[in-house]
RODODREN-252932 format. One line per 10 residues: number of its first residue (from 1); for each residue x, y, z of C-alpha. Coordinates in nm, 4 decimals. Each point is the difference from the previous one (the first is absolute). Layout:
<sites>
NUM> X,Y,Z | ...
</sites>
This chain:
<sites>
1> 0.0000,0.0000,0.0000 | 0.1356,0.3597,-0.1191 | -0.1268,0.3189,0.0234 | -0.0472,0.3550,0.1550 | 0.3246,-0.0004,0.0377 | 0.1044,-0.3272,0.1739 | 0.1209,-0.3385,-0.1043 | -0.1304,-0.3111,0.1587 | 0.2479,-0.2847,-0.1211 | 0.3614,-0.0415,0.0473
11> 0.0173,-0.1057,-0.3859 | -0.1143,0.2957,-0.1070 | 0.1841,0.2591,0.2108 | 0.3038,-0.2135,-0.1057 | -0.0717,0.0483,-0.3865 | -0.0402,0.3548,0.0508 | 0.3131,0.0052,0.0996 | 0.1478,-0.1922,-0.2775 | 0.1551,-0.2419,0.2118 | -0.0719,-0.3873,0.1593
21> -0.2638,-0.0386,0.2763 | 0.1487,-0.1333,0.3310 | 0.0592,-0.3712,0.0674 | -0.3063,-0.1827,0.1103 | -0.2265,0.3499,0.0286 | -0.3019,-0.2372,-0.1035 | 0.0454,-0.2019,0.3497 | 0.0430,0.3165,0.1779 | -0.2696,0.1898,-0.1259 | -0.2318,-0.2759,0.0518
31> 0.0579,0.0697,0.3834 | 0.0650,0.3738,-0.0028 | -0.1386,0.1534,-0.3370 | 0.1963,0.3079,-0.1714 | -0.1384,0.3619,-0.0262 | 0.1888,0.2657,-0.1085 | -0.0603,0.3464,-0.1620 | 0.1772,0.0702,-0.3290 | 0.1333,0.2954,0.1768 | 0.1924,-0.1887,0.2258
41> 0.1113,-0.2025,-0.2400 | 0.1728,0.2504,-0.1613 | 0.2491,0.0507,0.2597 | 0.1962,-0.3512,-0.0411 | 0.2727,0.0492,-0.1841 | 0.0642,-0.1967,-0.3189 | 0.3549,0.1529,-0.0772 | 0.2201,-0.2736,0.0951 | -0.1877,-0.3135,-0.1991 | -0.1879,-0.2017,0.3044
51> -0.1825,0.2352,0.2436 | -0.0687,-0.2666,0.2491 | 0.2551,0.1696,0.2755 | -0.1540,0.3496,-0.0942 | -0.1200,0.1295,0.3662 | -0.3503,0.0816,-0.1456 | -0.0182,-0.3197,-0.1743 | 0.0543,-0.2313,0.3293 | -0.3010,0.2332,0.1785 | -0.2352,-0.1118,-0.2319
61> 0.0558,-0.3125,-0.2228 | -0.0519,-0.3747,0.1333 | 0.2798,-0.1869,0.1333 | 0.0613,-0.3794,0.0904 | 0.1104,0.1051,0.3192 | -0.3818,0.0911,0.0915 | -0.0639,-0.3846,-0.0301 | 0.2867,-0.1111,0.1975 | -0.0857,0.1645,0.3180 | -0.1085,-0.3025,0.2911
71> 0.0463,0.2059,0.2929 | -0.1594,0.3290,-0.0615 | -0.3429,0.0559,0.1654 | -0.2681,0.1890,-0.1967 | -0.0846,0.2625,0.3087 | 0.2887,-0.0359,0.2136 | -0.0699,0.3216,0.1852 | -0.3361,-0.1281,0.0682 | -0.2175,0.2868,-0.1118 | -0.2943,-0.2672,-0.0626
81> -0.0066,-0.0509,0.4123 | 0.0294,0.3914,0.0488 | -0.3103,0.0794,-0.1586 | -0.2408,0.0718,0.2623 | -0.2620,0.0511,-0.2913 | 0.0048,-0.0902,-0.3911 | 0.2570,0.2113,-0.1518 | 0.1317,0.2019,0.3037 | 0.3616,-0.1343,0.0971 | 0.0907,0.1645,0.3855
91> 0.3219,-0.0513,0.0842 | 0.1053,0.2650,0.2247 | -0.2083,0.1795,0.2637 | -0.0685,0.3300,-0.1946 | 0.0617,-0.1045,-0.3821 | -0.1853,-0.2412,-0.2187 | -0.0004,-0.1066,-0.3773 | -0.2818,0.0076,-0.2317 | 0.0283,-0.2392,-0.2911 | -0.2369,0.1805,-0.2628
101> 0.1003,-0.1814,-0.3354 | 0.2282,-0.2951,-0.1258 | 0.0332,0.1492,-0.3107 | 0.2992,0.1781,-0.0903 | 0.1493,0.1242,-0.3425 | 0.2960,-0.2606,-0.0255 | 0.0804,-0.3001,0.2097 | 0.3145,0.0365,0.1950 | 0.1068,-0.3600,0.0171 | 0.1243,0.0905,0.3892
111> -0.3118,0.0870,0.0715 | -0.0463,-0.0539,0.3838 | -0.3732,-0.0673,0.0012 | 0.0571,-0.2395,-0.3324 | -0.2617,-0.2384,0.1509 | -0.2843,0.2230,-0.0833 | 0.0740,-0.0215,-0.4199 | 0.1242,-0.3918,-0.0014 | -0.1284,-0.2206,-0.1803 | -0.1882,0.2217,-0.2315
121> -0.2190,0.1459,0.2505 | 0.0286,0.4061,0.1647 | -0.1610,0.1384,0.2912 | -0.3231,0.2444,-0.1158 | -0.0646,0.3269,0.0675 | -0.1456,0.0636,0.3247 | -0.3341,0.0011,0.0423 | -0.2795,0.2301,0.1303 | -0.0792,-0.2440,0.2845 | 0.4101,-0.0262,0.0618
131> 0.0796,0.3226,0.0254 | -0.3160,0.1054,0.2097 | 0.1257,-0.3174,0.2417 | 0.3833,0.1341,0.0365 | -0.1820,0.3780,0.0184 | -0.1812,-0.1611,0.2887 | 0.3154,-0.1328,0.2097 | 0.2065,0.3341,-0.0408 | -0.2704,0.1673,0.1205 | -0.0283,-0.2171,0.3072
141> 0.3747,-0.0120,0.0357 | 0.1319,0.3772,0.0972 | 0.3355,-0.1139,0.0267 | 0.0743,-0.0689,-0.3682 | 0.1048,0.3535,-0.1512 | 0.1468,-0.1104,-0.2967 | -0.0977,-0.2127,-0.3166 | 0.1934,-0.0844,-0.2853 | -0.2187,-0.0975,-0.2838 | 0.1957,-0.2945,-0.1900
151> -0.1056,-0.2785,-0.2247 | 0.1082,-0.0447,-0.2585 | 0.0442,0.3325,-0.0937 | -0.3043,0.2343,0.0469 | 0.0941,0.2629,-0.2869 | -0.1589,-0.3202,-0.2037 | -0.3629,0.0653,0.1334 | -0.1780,0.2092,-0.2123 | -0.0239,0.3607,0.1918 | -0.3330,0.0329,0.1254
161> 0.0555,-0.3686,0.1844 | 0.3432,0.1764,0.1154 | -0.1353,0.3004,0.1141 | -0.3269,-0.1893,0.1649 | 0.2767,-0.2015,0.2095 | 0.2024,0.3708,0.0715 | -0.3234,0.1566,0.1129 | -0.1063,-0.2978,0.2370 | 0.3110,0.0129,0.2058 | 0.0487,0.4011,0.0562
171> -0.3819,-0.0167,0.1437 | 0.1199,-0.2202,0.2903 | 0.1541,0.3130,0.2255 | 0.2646,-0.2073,0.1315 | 0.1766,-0.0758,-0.3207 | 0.2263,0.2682,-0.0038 | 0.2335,-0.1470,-0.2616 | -0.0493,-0.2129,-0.3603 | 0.2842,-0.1386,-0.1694 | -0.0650,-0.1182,-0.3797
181> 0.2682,-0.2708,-0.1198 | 0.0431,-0.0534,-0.3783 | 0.2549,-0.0881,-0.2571 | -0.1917,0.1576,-0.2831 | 0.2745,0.3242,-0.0201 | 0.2228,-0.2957,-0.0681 | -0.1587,-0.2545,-0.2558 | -0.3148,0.2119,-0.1266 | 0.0260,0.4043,0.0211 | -0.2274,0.0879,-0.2716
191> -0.2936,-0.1635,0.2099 | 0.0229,0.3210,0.2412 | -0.1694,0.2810,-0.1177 | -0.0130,0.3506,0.1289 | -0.3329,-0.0378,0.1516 | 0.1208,-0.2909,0.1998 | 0.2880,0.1826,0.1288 | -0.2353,0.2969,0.1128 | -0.2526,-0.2521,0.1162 | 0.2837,-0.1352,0.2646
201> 0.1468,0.3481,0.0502 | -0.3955,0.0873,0.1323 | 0.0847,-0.2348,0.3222 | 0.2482,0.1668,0.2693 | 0.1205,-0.2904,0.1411 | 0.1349,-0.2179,-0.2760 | 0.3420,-0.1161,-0.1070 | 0.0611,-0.1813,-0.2674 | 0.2340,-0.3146,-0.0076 | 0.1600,-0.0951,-0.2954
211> 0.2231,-0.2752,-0.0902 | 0.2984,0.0878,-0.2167 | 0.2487,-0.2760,0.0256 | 0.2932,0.0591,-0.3240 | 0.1152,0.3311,-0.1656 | -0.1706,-0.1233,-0.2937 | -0.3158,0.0432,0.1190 | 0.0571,0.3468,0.1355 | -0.1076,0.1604,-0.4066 | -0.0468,0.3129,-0.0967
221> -0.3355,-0.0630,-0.0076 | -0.0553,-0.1731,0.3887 | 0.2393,0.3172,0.0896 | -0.2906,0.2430,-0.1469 | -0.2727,-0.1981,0.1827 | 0.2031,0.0238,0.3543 | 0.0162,0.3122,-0.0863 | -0.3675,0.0681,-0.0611 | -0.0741,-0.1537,0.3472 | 0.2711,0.2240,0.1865
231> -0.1639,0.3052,-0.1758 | -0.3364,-0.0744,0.1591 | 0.1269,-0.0262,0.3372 | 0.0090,-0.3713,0.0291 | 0.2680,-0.1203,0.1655 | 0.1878,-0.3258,-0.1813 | 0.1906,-0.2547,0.1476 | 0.1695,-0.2768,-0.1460 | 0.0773,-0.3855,0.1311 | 0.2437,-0.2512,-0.2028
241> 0.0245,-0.3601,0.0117 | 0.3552,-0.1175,-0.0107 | 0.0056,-0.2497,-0.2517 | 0.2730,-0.2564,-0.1192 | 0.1005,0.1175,-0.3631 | -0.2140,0.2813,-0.0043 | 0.1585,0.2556,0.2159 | 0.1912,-0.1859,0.2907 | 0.3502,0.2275,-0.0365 | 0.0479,0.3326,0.2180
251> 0.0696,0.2217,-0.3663 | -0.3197,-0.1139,-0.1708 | -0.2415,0.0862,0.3536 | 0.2406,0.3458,0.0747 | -0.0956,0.1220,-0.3882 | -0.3310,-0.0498,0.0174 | -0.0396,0.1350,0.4005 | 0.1794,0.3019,-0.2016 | -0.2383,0.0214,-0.2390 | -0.3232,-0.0374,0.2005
261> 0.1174,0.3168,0.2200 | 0.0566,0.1848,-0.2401 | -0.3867,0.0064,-0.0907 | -0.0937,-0.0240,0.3492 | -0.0830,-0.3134,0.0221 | 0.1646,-0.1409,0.3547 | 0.1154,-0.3624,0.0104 | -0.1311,-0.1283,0.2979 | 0.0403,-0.4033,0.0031 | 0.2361,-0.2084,-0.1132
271> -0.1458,-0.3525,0.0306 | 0.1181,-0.3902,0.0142 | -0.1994,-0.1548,-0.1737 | -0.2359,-0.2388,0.1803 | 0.0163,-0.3773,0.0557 | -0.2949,-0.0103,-0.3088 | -0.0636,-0.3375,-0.1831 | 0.1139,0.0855,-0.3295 | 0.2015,0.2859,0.0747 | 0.3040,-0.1340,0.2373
281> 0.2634,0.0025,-0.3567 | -0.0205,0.4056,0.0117 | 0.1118,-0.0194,0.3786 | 0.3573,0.1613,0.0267 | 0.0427,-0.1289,0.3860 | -0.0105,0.2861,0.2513 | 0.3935,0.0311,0.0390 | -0.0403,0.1455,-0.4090 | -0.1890,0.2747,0.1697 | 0.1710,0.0881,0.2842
291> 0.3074,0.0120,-0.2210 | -0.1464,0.2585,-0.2374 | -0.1433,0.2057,0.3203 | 0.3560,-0.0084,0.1237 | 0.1167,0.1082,-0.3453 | -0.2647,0.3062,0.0321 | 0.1524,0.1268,0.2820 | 0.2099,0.1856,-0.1431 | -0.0438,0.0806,-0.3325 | -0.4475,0.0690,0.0096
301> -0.1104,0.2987,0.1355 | -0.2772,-0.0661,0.3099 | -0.2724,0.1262,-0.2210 | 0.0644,-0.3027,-0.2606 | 0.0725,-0.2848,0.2780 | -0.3680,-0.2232,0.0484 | -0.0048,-0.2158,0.2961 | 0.1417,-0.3376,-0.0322 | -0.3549,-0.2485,0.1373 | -0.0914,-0.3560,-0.0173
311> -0.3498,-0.1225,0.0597 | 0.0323,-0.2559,0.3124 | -0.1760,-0.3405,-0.0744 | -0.3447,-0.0932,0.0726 | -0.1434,0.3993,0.0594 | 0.3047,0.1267,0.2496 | 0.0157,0.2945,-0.2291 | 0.2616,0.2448,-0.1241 | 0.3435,-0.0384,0.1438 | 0.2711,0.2839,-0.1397
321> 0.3962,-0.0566,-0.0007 | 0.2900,0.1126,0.0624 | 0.3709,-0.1244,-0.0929 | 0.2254,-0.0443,0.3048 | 0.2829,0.2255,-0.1179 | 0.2767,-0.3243,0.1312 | 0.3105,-0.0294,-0.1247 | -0.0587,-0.3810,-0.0292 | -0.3254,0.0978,-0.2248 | -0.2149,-0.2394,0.1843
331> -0.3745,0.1022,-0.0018 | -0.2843,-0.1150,0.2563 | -0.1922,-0.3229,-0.0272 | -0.2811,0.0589,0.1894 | -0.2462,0.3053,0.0709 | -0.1963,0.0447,0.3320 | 0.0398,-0.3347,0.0344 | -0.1511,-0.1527,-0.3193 | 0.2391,-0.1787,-0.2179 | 0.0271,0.1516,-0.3417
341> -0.0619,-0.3191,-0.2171 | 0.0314,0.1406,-0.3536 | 0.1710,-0.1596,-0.3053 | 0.3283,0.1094,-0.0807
</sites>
């Protein structure tokens, strides 16, 4: 399936781009289909013959490795038992996550909450009943202040759904803050309009999260859209995965940490990847990313160094990092007691 924009088969995106689809993409697709826009696309690079080590390419094509994952879990970090209703995912005392869509503009193939498009299925749009349900809970629940609005990507729901959601939340007084996480400044940026920009810019509280994870993906034309968000007063933030042959070296993160404050746009997470069932073969091991903080230290300005967090098994929640500046380079094995039991 092709069109508006986005390619539904690995075969396909591979002839567009004149070279050889990966090795066994029809197994792998089988259990975790391909989506990608033809914008996104565009960013591999074909220059040097076989793009299959091309940064943008390993984001978003199948690999073997997907299939060769025993271990991972499909929710290691437990957000299924953390739901107190449909939806609603409360993990800490005064934040919670809304999961409003499962659709998103192209499939990152790290995707942490890949369980919701296996096997040729994807979670729906909320519903009426859903959203009145999670409406319900906050109200009852003073202490959550905070809701990020997640999915899938929301920027995918058409705008009056978007801005139904947006108006629900600000009417419960004690939400003081709404945080919107997408990747569409990344893989789709012709999808935002200015209307949407000024329909997000109309609620005070709101940051936007995007998810910029390459220099590549940083464009002239995802620089313009940052832009367009700064302009109307809405603050942007930015969280990378570290990923293994993507962008796990100090140089690559440090340019595009550069590049993102230089529009504004603060990095604020660096993640490990999590303990996913079909994702473990992009995890760089957590000494990777202390070594790159430790190479930060002195050559990134504070502005452009994100926080350094794993996600602690089974719903234990964010954990952020530090290297022990040793001379015998030896980094910590466990955090507040819970062993870190990550590949790598």
């Amino acid at each position: 399936m092709t069109g508006n924009g986005f390619i539904a088969s690995a075969r396909e995106a591979a002839a567009r781009l004149n070279t050889a689809p990966p090795a066994g993409y029809r197994e792998v697709e089988a259990r975790y289909p391909f989506l990608a826009s033809e914008y996104y696309l565009s960013l591999i690079d074909r220059s040097g013959g076989s793009p299959e080590n091309d940064p943008i390419w390993r984001q978003c094509m199948p690999a073997a490795e997907e299939l060769e994952d025993e271990d991972g879990l499909p929710d290691p970090l437990a957000e299924s038992a953390q739901m107190p209703v449909p939806r609603l995912i409360r993990r800490y005392p005064d934040r919670a996550v809304l999961l409003v869509t499962g659709s998103c503009a192209t499939r990152c193939r790290f995707c942490f909450r890949k369980r919701f498009w296996a096997d040729g299925g994807e979670l729906a749009d909320i519903s009426a009943a859903e959203l009145a349900a999670a409406s319900a809970y906050l109200h009852r629940t003073p202490a959550v202040s905070e809701v990020l609005i997640s999915g899938g990507d929301p920027l995918m729901l058409p705008s009056n759904d978007l801005r139904s959601i947006l108006d629900e939340l600000s009417s419960i007084e004690t939400i003081a803050v709404l945080r919107l996480g997408t990747r569409v400044p990344v893989t789709r940026p012709d999808l935002i309009t200015p209307e949407t920009v000024a329909m997000l810019a109309a609620y005070p509280g709101l940051w936007l999260m995007t998810h910029f994870n390459h220099p590549r993906e940083l464009t002239p034309v995802s620089a313009a859209l940052c832009g367009e968000f700064v302009q109307a007063g809405i603050p942007v933030l930015n969280q990378t995965v570290l990923l293994k042959g993507v962008n796990d070296d100090a140089a690559t993160l440090a340019r595009l940490f550069r590049q993102l404050i230089a529009i504004k746009v603060k990095p604020h997470y660096l993640f490990h990847v999590d303990p996913v069932r079909g994702v473990r073969h992009f995890a760089t091991g957590i000494a990777k990313g202390l070594e790159v903080l430790a190479a930060f230290r002195s050559n990134l300005s504070s502005l452009a160094v994100p926080t350094f967090a794993i996600d602690l098994p089974e719903g234990g929640g964010k954990v952020s990092l530090q290297p022990e500046y040793r001379r015998n380079g030896k980094y910590p094995s466990a955090v507040d007691g819970h062993l870190i039991d990550y590949p790598g």
